[in-house]
Every structure is written in structure tokens, then in C-alpha cells.
TITI-658890 format. One line per 10 residues: number of its first residue (from 1); their letters; for each residue x, y, z of N, C-alpha, C. Coordinates in steps of 0.2 Angstrom, whole numbers, plus 5000, padded with zeros to 4 digits. Layout:
% TITI-658890
NUM) a) X Y Z X Y Z X Y Z  ...
//
This chain:
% TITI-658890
1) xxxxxxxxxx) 4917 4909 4907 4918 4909 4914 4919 4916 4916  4916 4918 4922 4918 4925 4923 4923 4925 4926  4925 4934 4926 4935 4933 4928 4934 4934 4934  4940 4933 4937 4940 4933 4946 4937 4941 4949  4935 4945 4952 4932 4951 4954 4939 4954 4958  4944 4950 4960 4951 4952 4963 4955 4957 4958  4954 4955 4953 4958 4958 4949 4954 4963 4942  4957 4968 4940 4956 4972 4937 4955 4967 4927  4954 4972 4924 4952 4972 4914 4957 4969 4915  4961 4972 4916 4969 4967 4912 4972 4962 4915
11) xxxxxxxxxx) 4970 4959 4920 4970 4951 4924 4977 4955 4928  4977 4960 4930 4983 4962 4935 4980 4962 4943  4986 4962 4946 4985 4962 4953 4990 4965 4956  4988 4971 4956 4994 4975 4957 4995 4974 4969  5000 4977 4970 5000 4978 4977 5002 4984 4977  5000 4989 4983 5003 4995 4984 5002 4995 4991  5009 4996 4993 5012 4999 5000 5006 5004 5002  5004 5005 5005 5003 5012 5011 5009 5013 5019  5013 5018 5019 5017 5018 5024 5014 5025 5027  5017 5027 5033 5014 5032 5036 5014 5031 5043
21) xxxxxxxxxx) 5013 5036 5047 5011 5036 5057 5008 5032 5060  5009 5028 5064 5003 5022 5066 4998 5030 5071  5002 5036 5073 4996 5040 5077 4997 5048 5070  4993 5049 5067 4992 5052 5062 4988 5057 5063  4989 5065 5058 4981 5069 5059 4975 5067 5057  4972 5070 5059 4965 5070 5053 4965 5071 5046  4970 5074 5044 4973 5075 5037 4976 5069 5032  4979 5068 5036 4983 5061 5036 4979 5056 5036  4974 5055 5042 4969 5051 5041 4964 5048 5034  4964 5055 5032 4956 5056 5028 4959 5056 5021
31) xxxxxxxxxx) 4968 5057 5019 4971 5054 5013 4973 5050 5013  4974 5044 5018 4976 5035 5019 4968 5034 5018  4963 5035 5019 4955 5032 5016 4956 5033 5011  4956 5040 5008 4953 5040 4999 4960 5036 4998  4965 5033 4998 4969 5032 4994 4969 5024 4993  4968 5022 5000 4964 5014 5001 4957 5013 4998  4952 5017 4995 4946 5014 4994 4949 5018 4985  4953 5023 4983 4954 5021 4975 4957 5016 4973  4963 5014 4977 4965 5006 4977 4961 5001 4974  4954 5002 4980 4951 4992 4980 4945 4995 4975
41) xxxxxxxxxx) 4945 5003 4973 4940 5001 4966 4944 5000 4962  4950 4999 4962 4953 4999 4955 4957 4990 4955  4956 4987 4960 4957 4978 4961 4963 4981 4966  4968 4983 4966 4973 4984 4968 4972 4981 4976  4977 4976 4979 4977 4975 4983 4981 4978 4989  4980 4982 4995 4982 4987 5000 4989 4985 5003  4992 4985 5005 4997 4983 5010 5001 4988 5014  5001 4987 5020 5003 4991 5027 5005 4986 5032  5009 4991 5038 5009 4988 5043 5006 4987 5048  4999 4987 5046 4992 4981 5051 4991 4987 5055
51) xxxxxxxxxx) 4995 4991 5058 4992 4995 5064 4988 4999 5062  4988 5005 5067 4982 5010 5067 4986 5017 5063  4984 5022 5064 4983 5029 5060 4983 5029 5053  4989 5031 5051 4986 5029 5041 4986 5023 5038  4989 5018 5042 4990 5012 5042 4980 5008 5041  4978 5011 5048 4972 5008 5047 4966 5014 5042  4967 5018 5042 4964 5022 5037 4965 5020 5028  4969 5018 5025 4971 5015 5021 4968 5009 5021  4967 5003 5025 4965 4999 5024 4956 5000 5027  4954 5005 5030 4947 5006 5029 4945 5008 5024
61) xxxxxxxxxx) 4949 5014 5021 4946 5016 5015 4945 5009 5008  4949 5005 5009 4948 4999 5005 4944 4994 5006  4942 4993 5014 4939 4988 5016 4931 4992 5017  4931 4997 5015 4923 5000 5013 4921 4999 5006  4925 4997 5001 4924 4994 4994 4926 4988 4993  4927 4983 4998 4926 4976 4998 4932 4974 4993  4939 4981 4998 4945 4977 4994 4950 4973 4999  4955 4971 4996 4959 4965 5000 4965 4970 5003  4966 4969 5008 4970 4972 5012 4974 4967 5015  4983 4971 5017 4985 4963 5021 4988 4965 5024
71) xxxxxxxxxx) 4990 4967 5032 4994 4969 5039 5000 4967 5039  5006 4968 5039 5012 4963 5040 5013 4967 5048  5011 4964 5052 5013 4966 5059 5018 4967 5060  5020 4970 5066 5027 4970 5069 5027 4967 5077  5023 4963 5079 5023 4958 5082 5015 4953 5082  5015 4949 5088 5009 4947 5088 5002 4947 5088  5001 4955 5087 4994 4956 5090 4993 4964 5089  4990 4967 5090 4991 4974 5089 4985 4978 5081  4983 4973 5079 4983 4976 5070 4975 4982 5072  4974 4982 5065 4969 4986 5065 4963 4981 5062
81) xxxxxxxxxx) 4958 4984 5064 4950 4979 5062 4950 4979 5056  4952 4981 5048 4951 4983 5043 4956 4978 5039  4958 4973 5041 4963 4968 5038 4962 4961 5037  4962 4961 5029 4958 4955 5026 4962 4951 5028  4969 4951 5027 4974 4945 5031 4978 4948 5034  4980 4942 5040 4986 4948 5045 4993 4943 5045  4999 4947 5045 5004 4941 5044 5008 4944 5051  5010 4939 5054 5011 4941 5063 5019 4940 5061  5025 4945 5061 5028 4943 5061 5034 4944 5066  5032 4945 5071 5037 4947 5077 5044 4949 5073
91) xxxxxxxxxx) 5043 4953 5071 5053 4956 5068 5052 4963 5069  5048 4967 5074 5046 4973 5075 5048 4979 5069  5055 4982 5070 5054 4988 5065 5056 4985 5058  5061 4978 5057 5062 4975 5052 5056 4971 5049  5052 4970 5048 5046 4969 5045 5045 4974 5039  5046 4982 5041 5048 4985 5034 5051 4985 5031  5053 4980 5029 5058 4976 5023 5054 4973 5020  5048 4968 5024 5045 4963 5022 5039 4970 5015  5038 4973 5021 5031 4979 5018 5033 4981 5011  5038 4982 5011 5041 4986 5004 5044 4983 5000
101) xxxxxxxxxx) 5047 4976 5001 5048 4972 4997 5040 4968 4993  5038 4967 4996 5032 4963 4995 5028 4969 4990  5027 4974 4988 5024 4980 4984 5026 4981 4978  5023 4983 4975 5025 4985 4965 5025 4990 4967  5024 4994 4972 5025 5004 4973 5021 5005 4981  5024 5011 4981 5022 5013 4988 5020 5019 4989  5016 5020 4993 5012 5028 4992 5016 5030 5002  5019 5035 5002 5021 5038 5008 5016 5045 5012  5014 5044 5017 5010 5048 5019 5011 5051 5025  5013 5056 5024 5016 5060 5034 5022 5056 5033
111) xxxxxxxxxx) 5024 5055 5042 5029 5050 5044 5034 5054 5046  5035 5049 5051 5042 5048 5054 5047 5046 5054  5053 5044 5058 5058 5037 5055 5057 5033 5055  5049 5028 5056 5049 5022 5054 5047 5024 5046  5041 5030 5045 5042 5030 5038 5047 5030 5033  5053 5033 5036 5059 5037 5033 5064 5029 5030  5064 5025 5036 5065 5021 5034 5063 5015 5029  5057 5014 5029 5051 5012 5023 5053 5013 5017  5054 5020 5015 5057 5025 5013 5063 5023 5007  5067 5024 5013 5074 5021 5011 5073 5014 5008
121) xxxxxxxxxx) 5072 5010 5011 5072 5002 5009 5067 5001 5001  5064 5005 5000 5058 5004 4994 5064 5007 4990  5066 5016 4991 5072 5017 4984 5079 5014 4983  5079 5008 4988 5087 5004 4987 5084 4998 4983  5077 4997 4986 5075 4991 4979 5074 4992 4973  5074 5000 4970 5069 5003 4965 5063 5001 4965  5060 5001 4970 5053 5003 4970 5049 5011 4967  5045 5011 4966 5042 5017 4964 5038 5021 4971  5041 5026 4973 5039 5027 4978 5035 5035 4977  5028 5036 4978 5025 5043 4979 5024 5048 4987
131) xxxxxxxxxx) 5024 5053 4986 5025 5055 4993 5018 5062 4995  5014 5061 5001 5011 5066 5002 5011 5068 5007  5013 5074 5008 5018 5078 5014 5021 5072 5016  5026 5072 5014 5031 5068 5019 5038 5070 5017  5044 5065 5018 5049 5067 5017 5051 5071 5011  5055 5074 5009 5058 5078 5003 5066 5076 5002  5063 5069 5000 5071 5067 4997 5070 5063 4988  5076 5064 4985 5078 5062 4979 5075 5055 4980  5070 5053 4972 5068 5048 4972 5060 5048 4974  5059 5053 4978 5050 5051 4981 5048 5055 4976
141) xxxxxxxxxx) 5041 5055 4972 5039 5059 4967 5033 5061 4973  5033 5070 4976 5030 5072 4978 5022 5072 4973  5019 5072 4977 5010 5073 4975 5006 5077 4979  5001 5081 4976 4999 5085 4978 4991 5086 4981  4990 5079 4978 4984 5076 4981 4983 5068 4985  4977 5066 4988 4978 5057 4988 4977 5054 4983  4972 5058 4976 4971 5056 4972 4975 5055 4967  4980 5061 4966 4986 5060 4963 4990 5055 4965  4992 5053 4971 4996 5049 4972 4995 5040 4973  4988 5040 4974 4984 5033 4972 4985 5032 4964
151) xxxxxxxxxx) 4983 5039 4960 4983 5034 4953 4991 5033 4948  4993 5038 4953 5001 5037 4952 5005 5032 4953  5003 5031 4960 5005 5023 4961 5002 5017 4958  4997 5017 4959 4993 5011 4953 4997 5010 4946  4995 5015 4943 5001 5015 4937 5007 5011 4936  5013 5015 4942 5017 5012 4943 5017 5004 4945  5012 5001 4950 5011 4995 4951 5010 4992 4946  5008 4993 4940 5004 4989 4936 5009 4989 4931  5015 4994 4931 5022 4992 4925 5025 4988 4930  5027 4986 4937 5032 4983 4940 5033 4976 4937
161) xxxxxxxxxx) 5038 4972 4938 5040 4967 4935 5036 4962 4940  5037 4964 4946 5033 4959 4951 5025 4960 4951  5022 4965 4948 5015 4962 4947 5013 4957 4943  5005 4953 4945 5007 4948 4943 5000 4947 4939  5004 4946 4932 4998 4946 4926 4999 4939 4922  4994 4936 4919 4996 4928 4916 4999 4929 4908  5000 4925 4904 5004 4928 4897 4996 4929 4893  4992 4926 4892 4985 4924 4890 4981 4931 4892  4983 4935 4895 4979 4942 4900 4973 4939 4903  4971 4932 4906 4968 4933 4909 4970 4929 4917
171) xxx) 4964 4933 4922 4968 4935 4930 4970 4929 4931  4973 4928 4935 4978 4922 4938 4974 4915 4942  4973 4910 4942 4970 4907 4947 4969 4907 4951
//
């Protein structure tokens, strides 16, 4: 039987946060792509806040290599075209609890204080969190690239205890 195409050689399925601007530069923009389309060549499934700037840059870059993306909105409606599942959760700014909870690591990009917040809630979980131009606090492991900090984060998802591998190592039903 062939193995499922969602998951990676070693039957994982990692989640990686992407947080950051919903209005972003061009800079910003073009490291949330390559950091979402390293992700989905590498099985890694996207996770964001559904909306627009890095948000939905991230999950284009993934949904250009036919990977799984998943919006936790912050209300009804809103998300970005690039969202293989959208979870409408009306809790506005608290949904970034659901975002960060929900991930094996998180990759920070740009941002403001919804990011900051993001932020904070990922390093009280011991989440593994990487940063590119963003904040400069104890706990974020700055990255010099998006590629750096995609495979840094992958990494990290793939030691989390909440990633989800079978005992047999092969991918999950």
C-alpha cells in the first residue's frame, strides 16, 4: 500500500504556525511564500490566522506545492483564497491561543502586537518559536533567512511531543 502523500519518510505530520502582519511589505510578503511552499515540500502542514499579508503569503507559498493549509479565523468571514480548511472562530484576537496552541513550532515574521502576542502565548507553552525580523526577545531564535527559519522550524516540529507519528513509523490513517 502506498503511504499517504500528507506526510513525510517518517510517517510525521508536523504543524508549523506562521504568524505575522495581516498588511505586510514585499519583504515580508516573498519570506511567508518561500517559508509556506518549504513547509508543503516537506509534508509539513501550514497554520495561520486565515487572513491576508504573511498570513496569506504563507499559505500561497504552500498551496502552490499542493500543501495543506488551515485559517483559524478571527471571525466569520474574512480568510484568504489559499486555505485548504478554514476554522471560523469568532474569538477575534483570542484565536491566537487556538494558533499557537494547535503547532509543534512557530515561525514569526515582521509584526506587531497581535504578533507579539502570538509570540508570548507560543513561549509560555514552550513552543519552539523562530524569528525573522521580528521581535527581539529571550526565547525567539532569530533567523537570518526564510530558509533558515523554515527548516529550523520543521526540525523543531518533528521533535514536538504533539507531532503526530504512529509507533510502527508508518503515517497515520
Amino acid at each position: 500500500m502506498d503511504k499517504d502523500s500528507r506526510y513525510d519518510e517518517t510517517g510525521l505530520s508536523a504543524q508549523v504556525a506562521i504568524i505575522g502582519p495581516g498588511a505586510c511589505t514585499p519583504d515580508e510578503y516573498a519570506a511567508g511564500r518561500c517559508i509556506g511552499r518549504i513547509l508543503a515540500e516537506n509534508k509539513a502542514i501550514v497554520l495561520c490566522g486565515g487572513l491576508g499579508g504573511v498570513m496569506e503569503a504563507a499559505c500561497k507559498g504552500a498551496w502552490d506545492r499542493e500543501g495543506t493549509t488551515v485559517g483559524i479565523i478571527p471571525g466569520a468571514g474574512g480568510e484568504n483564497p489559499y486555505l485548504t480548511v478554514v476554522i471560523r472562530t469568532d474569538l477575534g484576537n483570542a484565536r491566537n491561543a487556538v494558533i499557537v496552541q494547535s503547532a509543534d513550532a512557530v515561525v514569526a515574521i515582521g509584526g506587531a502586537y497581535g504578533t507579539l502576542s502570538e509570540i508570548a502565548l507560543a513561549l509560555k507553552m514552550g513552543k519552539a518559536v523562530f524569528g525573522l525580523r521580528t521581535w527581539d526577545i529571550a526565547g525567539v531564535a532569530s533567523c537570518s533567512s526564510p530558509e533558515e527559519a523554515a527548516f529550523r522550524a520543521l526540525a523543531a516540529a518533528r521533535r514536538s511531543p504533539g507531532c503526530r507519528i504512529r509507533q510502527d513509523g508508518r503515517a497515520p490513517p
